[in-house]
C-alpha positions, 0 to 999 in steps of 0.5 A: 547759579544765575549771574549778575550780567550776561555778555554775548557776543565774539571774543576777537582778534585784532590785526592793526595799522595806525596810518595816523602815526609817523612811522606807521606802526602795526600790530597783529593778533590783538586781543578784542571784541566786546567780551574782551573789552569787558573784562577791563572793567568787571573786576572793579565792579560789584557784579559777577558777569558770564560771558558767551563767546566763540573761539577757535584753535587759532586763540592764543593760550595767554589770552586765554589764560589771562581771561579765566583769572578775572575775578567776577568773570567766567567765559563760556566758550563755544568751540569753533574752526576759527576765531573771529578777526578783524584788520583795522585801519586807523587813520586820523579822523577815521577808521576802516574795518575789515572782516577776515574770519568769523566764529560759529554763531551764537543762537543755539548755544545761548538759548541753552545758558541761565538768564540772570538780572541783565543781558548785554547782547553786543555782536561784532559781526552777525553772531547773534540774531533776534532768536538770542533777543528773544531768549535775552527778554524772556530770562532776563530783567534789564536788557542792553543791546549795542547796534554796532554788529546787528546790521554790519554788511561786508563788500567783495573786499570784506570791507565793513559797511553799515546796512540797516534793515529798517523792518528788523532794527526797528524792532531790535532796538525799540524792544530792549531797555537800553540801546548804544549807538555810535554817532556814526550808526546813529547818523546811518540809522536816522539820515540825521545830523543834528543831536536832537533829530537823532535822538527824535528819529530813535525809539521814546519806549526806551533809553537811546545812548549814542556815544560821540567820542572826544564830545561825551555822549547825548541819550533820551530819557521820558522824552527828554534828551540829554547831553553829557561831555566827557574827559578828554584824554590823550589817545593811545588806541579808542578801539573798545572805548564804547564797548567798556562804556555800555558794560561798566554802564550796565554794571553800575546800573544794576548797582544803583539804579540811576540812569545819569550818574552810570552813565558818567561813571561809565564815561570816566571808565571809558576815558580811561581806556583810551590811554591804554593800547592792549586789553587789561584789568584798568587801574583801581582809582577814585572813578567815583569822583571822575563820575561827578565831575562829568555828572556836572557837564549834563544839559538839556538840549532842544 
C-alpha cells in the first residue's frame, strides 16, 4: 500500500558537547537524523509516513524499539556496517559538526519502494543523489527537499563544511516543489545577506523556505516573498528543529493544502521542540491556536 509521505534520509547518532553551558555538559549516542526527528510529529498528524533509512549493528535496540511503536510511522531500514554519527559542538552563537561514521547510501534501496502523495528527501550526509531526486519525481505528486546534506563537504579533520556545486544544485533545488534552507546554506548559497536578495537569488519555479531560527522564517511565493516570525521559546537543545519544521509542513500540507497556515503550524511544532533535549512523541496540545497567532505575524518584505 503506498503512503501518505515518504522520508529518505539516515537515522543518526548523536554525540554532543554544549561548550555554551557552565559546566560543559556532554551527551553521547543520541538519537537524530531527519528520519528521527520526524517521528516527534507523525503521531499528532492525519498522515501515515514510511521512512527509508540505513543503520548498522551499533544502533541501539531501545531506539529501535521506540521508532517501530510510532503509530502512523513504518521504518524501512537498509542494513549496513555502521550507523551514521555525528559529534556536535554547540556553542553560543554557533555550532560545529563533525562526521565520524557514515551508513550505506541510499540510491539503489529506494528506487525499489512504492511512491506515495509526497516525498521528503532530507539527506545528512551525501546519502542520497539526483538517482533517489529522480525516483522521488517520477512516484510522487508533491516533492520536498532539504539542502541541508546534499553539498556537505568534510575536511582532513572531518569537520562539516558546506560546498555547493552550483552546476548540480541548481538543478536539485529549482526541480522539487518545495525547498528548506537554513539561513546560513542559503547565505552560502547565493553570496547574499539581506532577506530578499536571498530569496531573489533562489529559484521562482518553486517554494523556497529558509528557516532563520529565533526570527521565523522568510519563503517566496509567485514571485512574492514573505516573512513569518515565530514563538520564542526557551532553548534545551535546537538541533532537529528545522528537520521537525519541513516534515509536520509537508504533513499538514497534503492535509490542507495551504501554503501560510503549514507553514505556521509547522513553526509552532518547531518551537515546541526546541524545549525538549532527546527525541520524543511532542505533547497533543492545541498547535492549531499557536499556528494562528503565528499566522498574524506574516509580512511582505521588498
Amino acid at each position: 500500500m503506498k503512503v501518505d509521505l515518504n522520508i529518505a534520509s539516515h537515522i543518526v547518532l548523536d554525540d554532543k558537547v554544549f561548550y555554551s553551558e557552565n559546566p560543559v555538559r556532554s551527551i553521547n549516542t543520541q538519537l537524530g537524523g531527519p528520519a528521527a526527528y520526524a517521528s516527534m510529529v507523525i503521531p499528532l498528524l492525519p498522515v501515515r509516513a514510511q521512512c527509508i533509512t540505513s543503520i548498522g549493528d551499533d544502533f541501539p535496540e531501545g531506539y529501535l524499539l521506540y521508532l517501530t511503536s510510532i503509530k502512523n510511522y513504518n521504518l524501512e531500514i537498509l542494513n549496513s556496517p555502521k550507523t551514521t554519527r555525528f559529534l556536535h559542538e554547540i556553542h553560543r552563537n554557533h555550532r560545529v559538526l563533525y562526521l565520524l561514521e557514515q551508513a550505506q547510501i541510499l540510491d539503489q534501496s529506494l528506487i525499489y519502494h512504492d511512491g506515495g502523495k509526497a516525498c521528503l528527501l532530507s539527506p545528512v550526509f551525501k546519502e542520497i543523489s539526483k538517482i533517489s531526486l529522480d525516483w522521488a519525481k517520477e512516484n510522487h505528486e508533491i516533492v520536498a527537499l532539504d539542502v541541508q546534506g546534499f553539498m556537505r563537504e568534510k575536511d582532513y579533520t572531518n569537520k562539516i563544511t558546506s560546498k555547493y556545486d552550483d552546476r548540480i544544485f541548481n538543478e536539485l533545488i529549482s526541480s522539487v516543489d518545495f525547498v528548506k534552507f537554513s539561513l546560513t546554506e542559503a547565505m552560502s548559497f547565493t553570496n547574499q545577506s539581506s532577506s530578499v536578495k536571498i530569496l531573489e537569488n533562489l529559484p521562482k519555479s518553486n517554494i523556497q523556505i529558509v528557516t532563520m531560527g529565533v526570527k521565523g522564517l522568510i519563503y517566496s511565493e509567485q514571485d512574492k516573498y514573505y516573512q513569518i516570525e515565530t514563538q520564542v521559546r526557551k532553548e534545551r537543545d535546537p538541533t532537529g528543529a528545522g528537520d521537525v519544521l519541513i516534515a509536520s509542513f509537508i504533513a499538514k500540507y497534503l492535509e490542507t493544502s495551504e501554503l501560510d497556515y503549514s507553514l505556521a503550524f509547522s513553526m509552532a511544532m518547531a518551537a515546541e521542540k526546541v524545549e525538549y533535549g532527546e527525541i520524543q512523541q511532542l505533547p497533543d496540545i492545541d498547535y492549531r491556536k499557536t499556528a494562528e497567532q503565528i499566522l498574524e505575524t506574516k509580512k511582505r518584505i521588498d
